[in-house]
N, C-alpha and C positions, 0 to 999 in steps of 0.2 A: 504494500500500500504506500502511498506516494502522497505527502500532505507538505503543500507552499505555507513558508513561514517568515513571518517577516514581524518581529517585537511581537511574539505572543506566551513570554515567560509566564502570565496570570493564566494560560489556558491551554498549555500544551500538557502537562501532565493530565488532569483530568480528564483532555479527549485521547490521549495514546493508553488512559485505563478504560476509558468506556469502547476502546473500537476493540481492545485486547476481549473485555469480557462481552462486546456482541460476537465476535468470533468462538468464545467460546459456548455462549449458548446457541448457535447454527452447530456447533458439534467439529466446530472445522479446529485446524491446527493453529497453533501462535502466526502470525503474519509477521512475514518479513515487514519491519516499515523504515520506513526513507524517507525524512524532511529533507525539502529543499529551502535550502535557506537565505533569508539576506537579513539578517537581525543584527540589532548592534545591544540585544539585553543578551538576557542570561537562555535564551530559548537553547540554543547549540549544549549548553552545556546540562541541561537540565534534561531534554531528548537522549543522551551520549549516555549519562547515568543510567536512563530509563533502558538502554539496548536499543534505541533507534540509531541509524544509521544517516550521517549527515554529507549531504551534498552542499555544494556552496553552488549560490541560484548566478551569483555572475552580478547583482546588479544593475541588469540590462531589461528588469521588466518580467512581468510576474510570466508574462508568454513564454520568454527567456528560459526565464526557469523552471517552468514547468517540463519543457521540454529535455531538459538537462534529467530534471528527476526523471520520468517516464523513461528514459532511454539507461539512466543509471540501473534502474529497476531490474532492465532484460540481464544484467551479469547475472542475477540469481535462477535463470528459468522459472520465470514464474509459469502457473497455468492460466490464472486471471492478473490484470493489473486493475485495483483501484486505485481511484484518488480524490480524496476529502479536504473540503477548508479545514483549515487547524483553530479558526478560534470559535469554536461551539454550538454554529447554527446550526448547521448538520447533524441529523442522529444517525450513529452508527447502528441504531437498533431496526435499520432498516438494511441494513446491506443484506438480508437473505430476499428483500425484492428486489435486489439488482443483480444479484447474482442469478437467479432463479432462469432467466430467460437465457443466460448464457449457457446454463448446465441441461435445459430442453432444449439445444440447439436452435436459437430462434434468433440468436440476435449476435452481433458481434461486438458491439458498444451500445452500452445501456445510460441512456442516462434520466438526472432528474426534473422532475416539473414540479413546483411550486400551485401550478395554476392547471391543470388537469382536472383537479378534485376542488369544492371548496373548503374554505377555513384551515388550509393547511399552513398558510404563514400564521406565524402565532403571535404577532406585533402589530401594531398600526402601521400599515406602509403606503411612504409616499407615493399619492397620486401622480404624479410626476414622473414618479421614476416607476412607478405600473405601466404608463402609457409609452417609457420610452423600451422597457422594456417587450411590451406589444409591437411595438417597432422594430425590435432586433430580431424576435421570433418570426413576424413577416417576412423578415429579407431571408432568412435562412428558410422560409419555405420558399420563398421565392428562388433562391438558389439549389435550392434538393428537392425541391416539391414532396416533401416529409411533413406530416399535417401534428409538425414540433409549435409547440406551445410557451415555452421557457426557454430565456438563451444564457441562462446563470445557475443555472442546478447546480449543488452544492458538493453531489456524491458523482461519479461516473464510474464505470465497469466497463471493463474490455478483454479484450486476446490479445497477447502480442504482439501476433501478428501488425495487429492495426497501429500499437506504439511503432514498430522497425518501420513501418510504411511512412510517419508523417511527416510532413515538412509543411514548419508551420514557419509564414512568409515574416509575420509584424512580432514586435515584441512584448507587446500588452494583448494581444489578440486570441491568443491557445484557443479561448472558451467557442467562441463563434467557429474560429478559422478549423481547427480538429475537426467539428461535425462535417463542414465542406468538404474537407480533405479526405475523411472514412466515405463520406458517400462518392465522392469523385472517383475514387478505387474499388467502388461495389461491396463496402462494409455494408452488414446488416444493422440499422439504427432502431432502436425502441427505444421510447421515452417511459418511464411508470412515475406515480405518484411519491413525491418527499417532500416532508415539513420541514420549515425554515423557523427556527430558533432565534429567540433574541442574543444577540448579542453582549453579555455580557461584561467585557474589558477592551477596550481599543479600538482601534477603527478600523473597517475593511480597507482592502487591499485593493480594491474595484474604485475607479472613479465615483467621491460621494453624490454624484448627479449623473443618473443614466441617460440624460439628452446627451450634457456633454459629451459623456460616454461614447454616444451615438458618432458624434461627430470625428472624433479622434478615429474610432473604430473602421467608419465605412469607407474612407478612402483606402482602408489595408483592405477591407473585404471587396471593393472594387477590384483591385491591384490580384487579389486572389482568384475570381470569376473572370477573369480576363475581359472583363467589359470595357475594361481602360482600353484596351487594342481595338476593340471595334469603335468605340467613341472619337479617339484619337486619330486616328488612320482614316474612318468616316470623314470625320469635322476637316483635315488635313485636306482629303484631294475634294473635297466640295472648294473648298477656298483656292486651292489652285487650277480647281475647274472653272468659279466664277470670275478669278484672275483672264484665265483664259480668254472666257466670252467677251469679256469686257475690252481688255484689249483688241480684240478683230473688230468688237462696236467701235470703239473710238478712234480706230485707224478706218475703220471705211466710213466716217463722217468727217476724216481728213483725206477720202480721195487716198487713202495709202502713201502720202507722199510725207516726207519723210519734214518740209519746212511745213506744211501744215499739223502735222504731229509736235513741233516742239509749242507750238499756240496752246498745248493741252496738257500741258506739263504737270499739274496738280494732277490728272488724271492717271498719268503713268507713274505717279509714285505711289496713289493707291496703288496700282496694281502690281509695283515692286512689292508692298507691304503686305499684301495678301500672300502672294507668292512666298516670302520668306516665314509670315507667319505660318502658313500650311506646312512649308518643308521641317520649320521646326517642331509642328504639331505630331507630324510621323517619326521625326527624332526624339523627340519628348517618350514615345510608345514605344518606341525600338528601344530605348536607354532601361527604361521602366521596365518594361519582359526582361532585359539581359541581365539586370540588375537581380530581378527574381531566379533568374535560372541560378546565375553564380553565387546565392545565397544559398539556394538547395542543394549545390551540388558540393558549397562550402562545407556545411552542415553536417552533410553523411559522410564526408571526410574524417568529421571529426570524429563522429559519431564509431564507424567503423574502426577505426585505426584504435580504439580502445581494446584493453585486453577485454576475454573474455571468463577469466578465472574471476570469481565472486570479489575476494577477497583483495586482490591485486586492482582491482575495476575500481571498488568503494573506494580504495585506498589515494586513488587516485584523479577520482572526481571530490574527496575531500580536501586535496591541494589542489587543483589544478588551479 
């Protein structure tokens, strides 16, 4: 199990004993678990006591590091990977619903919905950040056509499999950009019902305004649908198409001759200015794919060139 942490010294012992004793009433074995970290309290050393095994998240954004832990996680062969918030809203007393559809073969990544069932958040929650949350669930049906409902579930379940395959583009993004990316590759997704818990101690880790949120997010989820290439490269030779017209207009209302075309001069600088804006609109989309590809193909560099011994792996995403 795989649990992002960042200052949550008031609440990491407590959920690494409640997910130990809901593992132990599904009857299953102790869980390997893995914080990934970017804490400047006492979290690192208080999980290390506990037997948890610490990843260091990189600093680069909870996406970052989610990524880091999930892929740490495969040194151990796992059969399933979770991975849970670390500061309490989440109950672990749910993991035999998350698990359940992986063990009937039904799903390949399971994750949680807030908003499937009612009265499952157990807090007052902002209207604001409901609606923008409704918004991020939309685009990702819009982009999987998966009739998902929640795009911040608190618990997730998976194979493998599905962690070795990811490549997640932005670095605040994992939550959204993972489900694209399993469904992109013909993962099986199911959503089931989880309650969200008050919080506690501290502040989440998620932008505290999910508009905002919005905003930050959808230019990476753009960037990930490859819509920026269509849009770009569209908008690009439309502008160098109406460059075009334009110019054969304005040179055959100067007779094509070349002392009546300088009379028109404002006209042809429009039409330089089109022209270079379009040429850069399809450099802007070639820069922006190549840019994506070399961050993927960075990634499983890294990713792969790691040992594959348990011990030697942790060992070494604990300094890296």
């Amino acid at each position: 199990m795989v649990l992002p942490t960042a200052n949550e010294e008031a609440t990491i012992e407590s959920v690494i004993s409640e997910i130990r004793g809901a593992f132990a009433e599904e009857g299953l074995r102790d869980p390997v678990l893995i914080i990934v970290d970017d804490s400047n309290d006492a979290t690192r050393s208080i999980a290390s006591r506990m037997g948890v095994h610490v990843v260091i998240g990189g600093g680069k954004g909870l996406g970052y590091a989610m990524q880091r832990g999930w892929k740490a996680s495969l040194a151990f062969d796992p059969e399933i990977i979770v991975s849970m918030d670390a500061d309490g809203q989440s109950d672990p007393g749910e993991l035999g619903r998350f698990l359940a559809p992986l063990a009937a073969n039904e799903a390949d990544l399971v994750l949680g919905s807030r908003f499937v069932e009612p009265s499952l958040v157990k807090y007052p929650y902002r209207w604001i950040n409901r609606i923008g949350t409704s918004i991020l669930a939309r685009i990702l049906r819009g982009f999987t056509g998966l009739p998902i409902t929640d795009s911040h579930g608190g618990i997730r379940a998976m194979r493998p499999e599905v962690v070795r395959e990811f490549d997640i583009v932005g670095t605040h993004t994992y939550v959204q950009e993972s489900i694209i990316d399993a469904h992109e590759k013909g993962f099986r997704i199911v959503e089931v019902p989880s309650s969200w818990r008050p919080r506690l101690q501290g502040k989440s880790r998620v932008v505290g305004s999910i508009p905002k949120y919005i905003m930050y997010t959808l230019p990476i989820l753009l960037v990930r649908s490859g819509v920026h290439i269509r849009w770009l490269y569209t908008l690009g030779l439309w502008l160098i198409s109406a460059a075009v017209l334009y110019f054969f207009f304005i040179a055959g209302q100067a007779g094509f001759e070349v002392k009546q075309m300088f009379t028109r001069l404002p006209s042809f600088v429009l039409i330089a200015l089109l022209v270079m804006v379009g040429v850069q609109l399809f450099s802007f989309g070639f820069t922006v794919q190549l840019a994506k590809d070399i961050k993927s193909r960075v990634d499983r560099l890294d990713y792969t060139a790691r040992p594959r011994d348990s011990s030697e792996s942790v060992k070494e995403w604990k300094h890296d």
